[in-house]
C-alpha positions as CSV (number, residue, x, y, z in Angstrom):
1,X,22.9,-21.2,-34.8
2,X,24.6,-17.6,-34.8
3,X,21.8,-15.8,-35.0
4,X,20.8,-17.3,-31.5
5,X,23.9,-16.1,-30.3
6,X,23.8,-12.9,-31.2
7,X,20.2,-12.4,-30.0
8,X,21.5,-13.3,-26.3
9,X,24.5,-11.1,-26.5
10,X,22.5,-7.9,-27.3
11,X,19.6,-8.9,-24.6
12,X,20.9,-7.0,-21.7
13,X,21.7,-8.3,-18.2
14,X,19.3,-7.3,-14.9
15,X,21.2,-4.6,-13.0
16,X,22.3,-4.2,-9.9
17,X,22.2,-0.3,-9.7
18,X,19.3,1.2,-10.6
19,X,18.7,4.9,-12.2
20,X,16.5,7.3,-11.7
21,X,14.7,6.0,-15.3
22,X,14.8,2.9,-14.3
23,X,13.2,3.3,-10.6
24,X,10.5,5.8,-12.2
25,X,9.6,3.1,-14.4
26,X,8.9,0.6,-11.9
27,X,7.5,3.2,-9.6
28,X,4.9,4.0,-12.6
29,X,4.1,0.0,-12.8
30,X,3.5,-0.8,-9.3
31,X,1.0,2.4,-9.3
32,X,-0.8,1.5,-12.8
33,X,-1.8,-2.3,-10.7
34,X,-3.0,-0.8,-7.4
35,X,-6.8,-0.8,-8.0
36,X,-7.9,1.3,-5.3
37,X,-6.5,5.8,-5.4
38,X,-5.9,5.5,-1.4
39,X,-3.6,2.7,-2.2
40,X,-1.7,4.2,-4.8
41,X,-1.8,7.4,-2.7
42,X,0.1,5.5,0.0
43,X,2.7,3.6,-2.4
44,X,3.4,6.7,-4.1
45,X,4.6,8.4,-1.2
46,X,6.3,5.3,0.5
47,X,7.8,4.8,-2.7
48,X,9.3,8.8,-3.7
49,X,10.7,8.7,-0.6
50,X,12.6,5.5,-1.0
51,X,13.5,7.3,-4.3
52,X,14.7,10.7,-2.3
53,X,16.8,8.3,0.1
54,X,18.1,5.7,-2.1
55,X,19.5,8.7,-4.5
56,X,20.7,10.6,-2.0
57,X,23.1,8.0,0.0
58,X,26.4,7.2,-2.7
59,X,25.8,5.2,-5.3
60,X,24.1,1.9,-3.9
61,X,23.2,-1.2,-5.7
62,X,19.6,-2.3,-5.1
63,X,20.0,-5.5,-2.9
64,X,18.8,-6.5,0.5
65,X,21.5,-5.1,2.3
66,X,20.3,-1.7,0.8
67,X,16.9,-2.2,1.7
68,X,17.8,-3.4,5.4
69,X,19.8,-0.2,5.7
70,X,16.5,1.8,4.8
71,X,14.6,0.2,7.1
72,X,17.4,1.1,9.8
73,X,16.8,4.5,8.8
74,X,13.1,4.7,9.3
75,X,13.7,3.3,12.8
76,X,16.4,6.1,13.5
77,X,13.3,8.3,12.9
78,X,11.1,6.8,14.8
79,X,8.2,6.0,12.7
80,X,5.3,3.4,14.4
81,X,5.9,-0.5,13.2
82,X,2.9,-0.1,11.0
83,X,4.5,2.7,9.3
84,X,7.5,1.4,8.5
85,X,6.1,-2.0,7.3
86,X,3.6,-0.3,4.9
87,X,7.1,1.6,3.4
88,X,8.6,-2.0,3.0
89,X,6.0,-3.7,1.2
90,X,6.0,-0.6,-0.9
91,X,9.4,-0.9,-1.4
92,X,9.3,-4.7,-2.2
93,X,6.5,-4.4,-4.8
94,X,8.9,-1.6,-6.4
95,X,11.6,-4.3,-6.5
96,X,9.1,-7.0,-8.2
97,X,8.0,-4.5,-10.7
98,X,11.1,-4.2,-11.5
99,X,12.4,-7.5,-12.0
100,X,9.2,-8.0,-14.2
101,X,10.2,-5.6,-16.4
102,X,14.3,-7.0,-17.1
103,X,15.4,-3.7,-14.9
104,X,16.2,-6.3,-12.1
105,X,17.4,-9.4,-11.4
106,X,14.9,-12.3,-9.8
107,X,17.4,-12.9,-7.1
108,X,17.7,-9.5,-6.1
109,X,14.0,-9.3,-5.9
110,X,13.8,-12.4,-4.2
111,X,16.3,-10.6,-1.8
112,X,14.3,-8.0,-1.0
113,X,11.5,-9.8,-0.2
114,X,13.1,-11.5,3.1
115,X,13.8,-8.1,4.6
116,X,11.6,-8.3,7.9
117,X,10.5,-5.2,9.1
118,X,9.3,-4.4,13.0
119,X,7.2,-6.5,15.2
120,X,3.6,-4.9,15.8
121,X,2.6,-5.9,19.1
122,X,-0.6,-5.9,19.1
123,X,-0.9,-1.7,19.2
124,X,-4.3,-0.4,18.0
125,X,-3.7,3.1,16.0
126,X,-5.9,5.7,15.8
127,X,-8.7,6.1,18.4
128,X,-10.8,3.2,18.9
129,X,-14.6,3.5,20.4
130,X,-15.1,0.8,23.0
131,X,-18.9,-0.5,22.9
132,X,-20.1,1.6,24.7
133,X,-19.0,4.2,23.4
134,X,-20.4,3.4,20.0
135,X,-23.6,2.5,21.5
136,X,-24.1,6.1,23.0
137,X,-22.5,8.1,20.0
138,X,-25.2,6.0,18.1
139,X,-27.8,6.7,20.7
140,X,-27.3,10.5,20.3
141,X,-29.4,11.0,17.6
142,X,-32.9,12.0,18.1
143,X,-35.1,8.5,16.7
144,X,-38.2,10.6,16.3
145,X,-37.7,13.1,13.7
146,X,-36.4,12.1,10.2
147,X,-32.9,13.5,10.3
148,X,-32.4,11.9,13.1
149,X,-33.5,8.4,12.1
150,X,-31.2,9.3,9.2
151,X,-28.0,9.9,11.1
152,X,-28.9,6.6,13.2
153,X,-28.9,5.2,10.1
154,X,-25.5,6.5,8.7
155,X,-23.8,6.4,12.0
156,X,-25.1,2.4,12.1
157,X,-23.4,1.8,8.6
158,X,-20.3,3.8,10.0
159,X,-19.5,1.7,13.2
160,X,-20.9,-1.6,12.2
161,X,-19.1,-1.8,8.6
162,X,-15.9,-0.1,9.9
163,X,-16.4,2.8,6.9
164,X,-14.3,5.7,6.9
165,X,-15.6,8.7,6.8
166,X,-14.6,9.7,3.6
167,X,-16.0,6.3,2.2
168,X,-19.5,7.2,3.3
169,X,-19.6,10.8,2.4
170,X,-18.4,10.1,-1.2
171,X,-19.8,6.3,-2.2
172,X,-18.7,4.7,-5.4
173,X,-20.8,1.8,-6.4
174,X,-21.6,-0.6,-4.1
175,X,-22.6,-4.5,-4.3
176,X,-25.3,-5.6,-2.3
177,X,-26.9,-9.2,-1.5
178,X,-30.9,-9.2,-3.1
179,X,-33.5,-11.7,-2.1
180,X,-32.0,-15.5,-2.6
181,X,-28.2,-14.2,-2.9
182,X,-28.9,-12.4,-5.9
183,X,-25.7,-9.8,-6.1
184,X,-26.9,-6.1,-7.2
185,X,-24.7,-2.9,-7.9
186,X,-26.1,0.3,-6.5
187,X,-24.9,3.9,-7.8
């Protein structure tokens, strides 16, 4: 019976303040379980700079009033809805990887979680081609000779599958649907 007490005294407690150890530990496991590099390009930034703010204001304990105060801050600088969400959910996984690992509590976490960031209404980013305008950009190249049925042909994949650029120029492997639903992956 002692020895179970003394095994739960020297377990130590969640915290409420977290170090600089402590948030580069989460920071490491949120980026280790993001398959994709553009994702973990995207939470590594959103997430060092939640690092460079939360260290810089005086010493805050990691709660949701914290969190709501950041969010106040990327609307003082402006930043689209879109942006400022995609900082929040990084910020939010950073707070579950965290509580995973004993660094936080689940209620904190749990905290976090309900911060709301901004509305979008409905604004598109980025420039969008109407139909039209996809139709003659695909129109452009010449059908008769072979580089032209080519970029037709790449320009096709481009609009109709919604591929960025980057993603056609540098293809991983690919899975593609063979006679009777048969699944293939290409090189």
């Amino acid at each position: 019976m002692k020895r179970g007490k003394q095994n739960r005294a020297r377990r130590s407690s969640p915290k409420n303040s977290l170090s600089l150890p402590d948030l580069d530990q989460a920071r490491s496991a949120v980026l280790n379980s993001l398959p994709s590099k553009e994702s973990q390009r995207g939470y590594r930034h959103a997430i060092d700079e939640f690092i460079a703010w939360y260290c810089s204001e005086p010493r805050l304990s990691f709660n949701k009033t914290v969190v709501t105060r950041y969010r106040i801050h990327l609307e003082s600088r402006q930043l689209a809805p879109g942006t400022i969400n995609g900082r929040l959910a990084a910020v939010r996984r950073l707070a579950y990887e965290a509580a995973d690992s004993g660094l936080l509590s689940a209620d904190l976490a749990a905290g976090i979680r309900r911060v709301k960031g901004p509305k979008n209404l409905g604004v598109r980013l980025g420039n969008w081609l109407t139909t039209d305008q996809a139709k003659a950009l695909w129109q452009v190249p010449d059908p008769n000779t072979l580089k032209g049925k080519r970029d037709r042909a790449l320009l096709g994949l481009l609009l109709g599958c919604g591929l960025r650029r980057k993603e056609a120029a540098e293809p991983g492997e690919v899975e593609v649907n063979g006679p009777k639903d048969a699944r293939r992956s290409l090189p």
